[in-house]
Backbone bond lengths (Angstrom), bond angles and torsions (degrees), N, CA, C in turn:
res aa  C-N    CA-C-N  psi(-1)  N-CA   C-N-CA  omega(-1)  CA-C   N-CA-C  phi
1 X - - - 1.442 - - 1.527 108.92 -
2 X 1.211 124.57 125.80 1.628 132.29 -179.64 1.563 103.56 -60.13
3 X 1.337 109.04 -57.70 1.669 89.48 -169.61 1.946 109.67 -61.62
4 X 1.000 102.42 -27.02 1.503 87.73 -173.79 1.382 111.63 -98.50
5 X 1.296 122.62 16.63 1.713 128.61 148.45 1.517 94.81 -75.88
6 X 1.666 134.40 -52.25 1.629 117.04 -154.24 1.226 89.27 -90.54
7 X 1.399 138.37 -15.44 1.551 109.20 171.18 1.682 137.65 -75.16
8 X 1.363 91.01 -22.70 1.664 113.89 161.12 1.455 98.94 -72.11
9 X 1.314 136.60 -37.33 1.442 117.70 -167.28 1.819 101.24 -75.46
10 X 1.422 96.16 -29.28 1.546 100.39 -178.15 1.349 114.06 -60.83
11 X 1.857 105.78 -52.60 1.646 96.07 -176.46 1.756 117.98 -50.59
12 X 1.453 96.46 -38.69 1.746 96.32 -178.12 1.455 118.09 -36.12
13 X 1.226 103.15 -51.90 1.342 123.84 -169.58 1.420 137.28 -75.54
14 X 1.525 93.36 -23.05 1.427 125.66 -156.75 1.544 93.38 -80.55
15 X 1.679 117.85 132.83 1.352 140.49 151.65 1.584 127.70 -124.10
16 X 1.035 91.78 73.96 1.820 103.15 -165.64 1.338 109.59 -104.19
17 X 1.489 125.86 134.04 1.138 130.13 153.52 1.622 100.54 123.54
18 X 1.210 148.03 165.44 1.268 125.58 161.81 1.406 128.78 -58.74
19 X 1.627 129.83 159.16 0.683 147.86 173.16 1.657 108.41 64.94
20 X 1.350 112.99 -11.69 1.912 117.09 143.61 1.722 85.46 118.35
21 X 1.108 117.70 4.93 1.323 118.69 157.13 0.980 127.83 -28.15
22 X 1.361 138.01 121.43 1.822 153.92 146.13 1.723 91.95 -16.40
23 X 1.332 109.72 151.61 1.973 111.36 155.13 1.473 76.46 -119.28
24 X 1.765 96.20 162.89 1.487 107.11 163.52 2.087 107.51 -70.33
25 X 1.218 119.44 -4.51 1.310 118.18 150.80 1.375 124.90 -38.26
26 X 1.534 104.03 -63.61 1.397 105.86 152.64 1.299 153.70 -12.36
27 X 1.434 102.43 -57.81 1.240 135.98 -139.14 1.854 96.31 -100.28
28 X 1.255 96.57 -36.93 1.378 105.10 171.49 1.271 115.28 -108.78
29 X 0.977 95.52 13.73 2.187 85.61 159.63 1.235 99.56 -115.09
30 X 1.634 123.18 -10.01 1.704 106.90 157.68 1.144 131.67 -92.00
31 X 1.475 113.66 -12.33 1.580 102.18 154.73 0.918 116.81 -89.28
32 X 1.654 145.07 -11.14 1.292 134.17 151.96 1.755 100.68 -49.81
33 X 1.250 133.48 -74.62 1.283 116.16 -164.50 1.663 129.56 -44.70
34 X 1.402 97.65 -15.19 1.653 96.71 179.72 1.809 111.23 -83.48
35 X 1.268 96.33 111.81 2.141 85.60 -158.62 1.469 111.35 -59.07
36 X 0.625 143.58 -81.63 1.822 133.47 -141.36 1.795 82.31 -117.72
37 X 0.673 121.92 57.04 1.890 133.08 165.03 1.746 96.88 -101.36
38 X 1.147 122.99 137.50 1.521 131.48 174.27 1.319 111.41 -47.12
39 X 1.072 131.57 -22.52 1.414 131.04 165.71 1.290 125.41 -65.37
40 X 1.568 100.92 -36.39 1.250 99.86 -158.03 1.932 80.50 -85.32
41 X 1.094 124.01 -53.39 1.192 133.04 -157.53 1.692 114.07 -47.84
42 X 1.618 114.59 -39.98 1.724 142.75 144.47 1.508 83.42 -22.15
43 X 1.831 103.85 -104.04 1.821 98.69 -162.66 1.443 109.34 -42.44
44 X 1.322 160.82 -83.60 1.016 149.32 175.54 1.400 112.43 23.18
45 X 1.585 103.32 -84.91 1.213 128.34 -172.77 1.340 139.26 -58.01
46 X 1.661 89.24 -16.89 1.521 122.26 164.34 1.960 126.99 -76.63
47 X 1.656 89.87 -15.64 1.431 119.97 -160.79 1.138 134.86 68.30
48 X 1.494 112.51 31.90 1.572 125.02 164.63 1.622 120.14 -87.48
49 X 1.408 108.83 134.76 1.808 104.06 -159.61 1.414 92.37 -150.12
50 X 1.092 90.35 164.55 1.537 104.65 172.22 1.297 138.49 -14.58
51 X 1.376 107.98 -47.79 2.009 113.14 166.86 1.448 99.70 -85.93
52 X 1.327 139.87 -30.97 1.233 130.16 175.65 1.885 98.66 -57.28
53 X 1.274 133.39 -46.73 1.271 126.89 179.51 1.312 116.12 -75.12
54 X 1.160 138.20 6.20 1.603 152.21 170.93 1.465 117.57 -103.18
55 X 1.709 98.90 -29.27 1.376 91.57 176.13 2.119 110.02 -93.72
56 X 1.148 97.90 2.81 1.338 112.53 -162.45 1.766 94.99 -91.34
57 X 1.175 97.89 -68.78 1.891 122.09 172.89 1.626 97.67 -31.66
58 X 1.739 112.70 -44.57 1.662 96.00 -169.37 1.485 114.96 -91.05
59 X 1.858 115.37 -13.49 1.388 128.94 161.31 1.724 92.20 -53.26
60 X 0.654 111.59 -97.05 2.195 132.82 -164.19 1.621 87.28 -22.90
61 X 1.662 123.23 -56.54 1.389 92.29 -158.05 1.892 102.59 -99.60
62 X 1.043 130.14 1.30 1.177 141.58 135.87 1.606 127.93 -26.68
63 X 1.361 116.48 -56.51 1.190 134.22 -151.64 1.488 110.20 62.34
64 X 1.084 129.63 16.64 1.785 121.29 -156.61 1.577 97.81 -83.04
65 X 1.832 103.06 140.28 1.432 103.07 155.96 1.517 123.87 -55.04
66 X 1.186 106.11 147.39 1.451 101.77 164.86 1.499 114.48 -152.58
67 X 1.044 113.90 175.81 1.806 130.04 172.18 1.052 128.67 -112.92
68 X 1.746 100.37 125.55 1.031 112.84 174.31 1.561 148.15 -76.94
69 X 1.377 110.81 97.16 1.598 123.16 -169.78 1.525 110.72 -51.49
70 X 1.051 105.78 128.60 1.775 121.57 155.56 1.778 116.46 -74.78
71 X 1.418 117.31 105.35 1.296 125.66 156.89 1.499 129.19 -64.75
């Protein structure tokens, strides 16, 4: 899957936040990128997918506030 090859290329790369700190943004767009790994399979099941990780990827490198939706 393309987006989750450039989001792994992103985490590599990625120094966001002060002091170059990880966000837990992060944190979950890399276990989303690992495919059928229990992590990823958890969010799944939670109903987080693919545009949920695109819209997340442009929060993290954004910095933008945002709100949090109730499912």
């Amino acid at each position: 899957m393309q987006v989750t090859t450039a989001l792994v290329t992103e985490l590599k790369s990625a120094k966001k936040g002060e002091d170059g700190e990880i966000t837990v943004c992060y944190l979950v767009l890399g276990i989303w990128s690992e495919n059928e790994s229990p992590g990823h399979n958890v969010l799944a099941a939670l109903g987080f997918d693919s545009e949920n990780a695109k819209e997340l990827s442009k929060i993290a490198h954004n910095n933008a506030p945002f709100e949090l939706q109730m499912i």
